[in-house]
C-alpha positions in Angstrom: 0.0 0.0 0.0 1.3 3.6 -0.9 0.1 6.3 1.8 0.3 9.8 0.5 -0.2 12.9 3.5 -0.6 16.5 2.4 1.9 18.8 4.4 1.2 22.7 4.0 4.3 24.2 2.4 5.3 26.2 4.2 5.7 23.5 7.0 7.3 21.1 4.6 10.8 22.8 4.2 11.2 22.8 8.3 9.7 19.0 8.6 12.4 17.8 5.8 15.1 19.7 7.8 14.5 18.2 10.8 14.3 14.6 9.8 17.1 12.6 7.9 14.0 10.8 6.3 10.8 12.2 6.8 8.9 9.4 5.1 11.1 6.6 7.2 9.7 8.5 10.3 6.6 8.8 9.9 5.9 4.7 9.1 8.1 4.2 12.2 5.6 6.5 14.1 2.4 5.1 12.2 4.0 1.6 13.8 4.6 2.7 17.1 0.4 4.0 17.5 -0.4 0.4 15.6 0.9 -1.3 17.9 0.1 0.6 21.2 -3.4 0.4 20.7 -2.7 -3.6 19.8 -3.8 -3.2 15.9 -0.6 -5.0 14.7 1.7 -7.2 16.8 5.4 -7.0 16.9 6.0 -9.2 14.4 3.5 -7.0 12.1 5.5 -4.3 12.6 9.1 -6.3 11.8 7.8 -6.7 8.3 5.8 -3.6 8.5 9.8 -1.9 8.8 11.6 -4.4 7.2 13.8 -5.0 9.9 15.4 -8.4 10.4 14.7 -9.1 14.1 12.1 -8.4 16.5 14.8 -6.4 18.6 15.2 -4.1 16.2 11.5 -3.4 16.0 11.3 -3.1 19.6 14.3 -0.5 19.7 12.2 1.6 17.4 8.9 1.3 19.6 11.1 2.2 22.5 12.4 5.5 20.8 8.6 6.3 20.0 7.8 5.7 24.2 6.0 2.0 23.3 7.6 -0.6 25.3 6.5 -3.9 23.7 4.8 -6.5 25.4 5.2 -10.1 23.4 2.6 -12.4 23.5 2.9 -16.7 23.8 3.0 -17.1 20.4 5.5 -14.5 19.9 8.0 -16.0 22.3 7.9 -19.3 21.2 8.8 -18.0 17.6 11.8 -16.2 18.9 12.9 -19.2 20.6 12.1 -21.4 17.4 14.0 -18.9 15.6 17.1 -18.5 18.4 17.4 -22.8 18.5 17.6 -22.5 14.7 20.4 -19.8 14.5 22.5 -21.5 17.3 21.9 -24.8 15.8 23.0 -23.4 12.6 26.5 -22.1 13.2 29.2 -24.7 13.0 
């Protein structure tokens, strides 16, 4: 999905100078409401940021004030996925 938001310009100069990327910031801050009001999990919003690991998503909810909460399911998939990375390296 492509989102497109309407910034006055006269607001738009100051918003690109204080963000390195604008657009990067405001899907990590769509992310960070998503998931505090428990409309995507954790793992949504890994692939929602193409990140590659649930710690980095959770660093990013953590600079947006969301400290992440991981259910069962999520859990057990880390461990699944930590036994298969240890079991994986020579």
């Amino acid at each position: 999905m492509t989102l497109t938001v309407d910034i006055p310009d006269d607001l738009a100069a100051d918003l690109g100078a204080g963000f390195q990327n604008l657009g990067r910031a405001a899907l990590e801050a769509l992310a960070a409401e998503a998931y505090s009001k428990e409309v995507l999990s954790l793992e949504q919003i890994r692939r929602m940021l193409g990140l590659g690991s649930l710690w980095e998503a959770q660093a990013i909810l953590s600079r947006h004030a969301v400290w992440p909460d991981q259910s069962a399911e999520e859990i057990l998939a880390d461990a699944r996925r930590s036994f298969e990375f240890r079991h994986a390296i020579p």
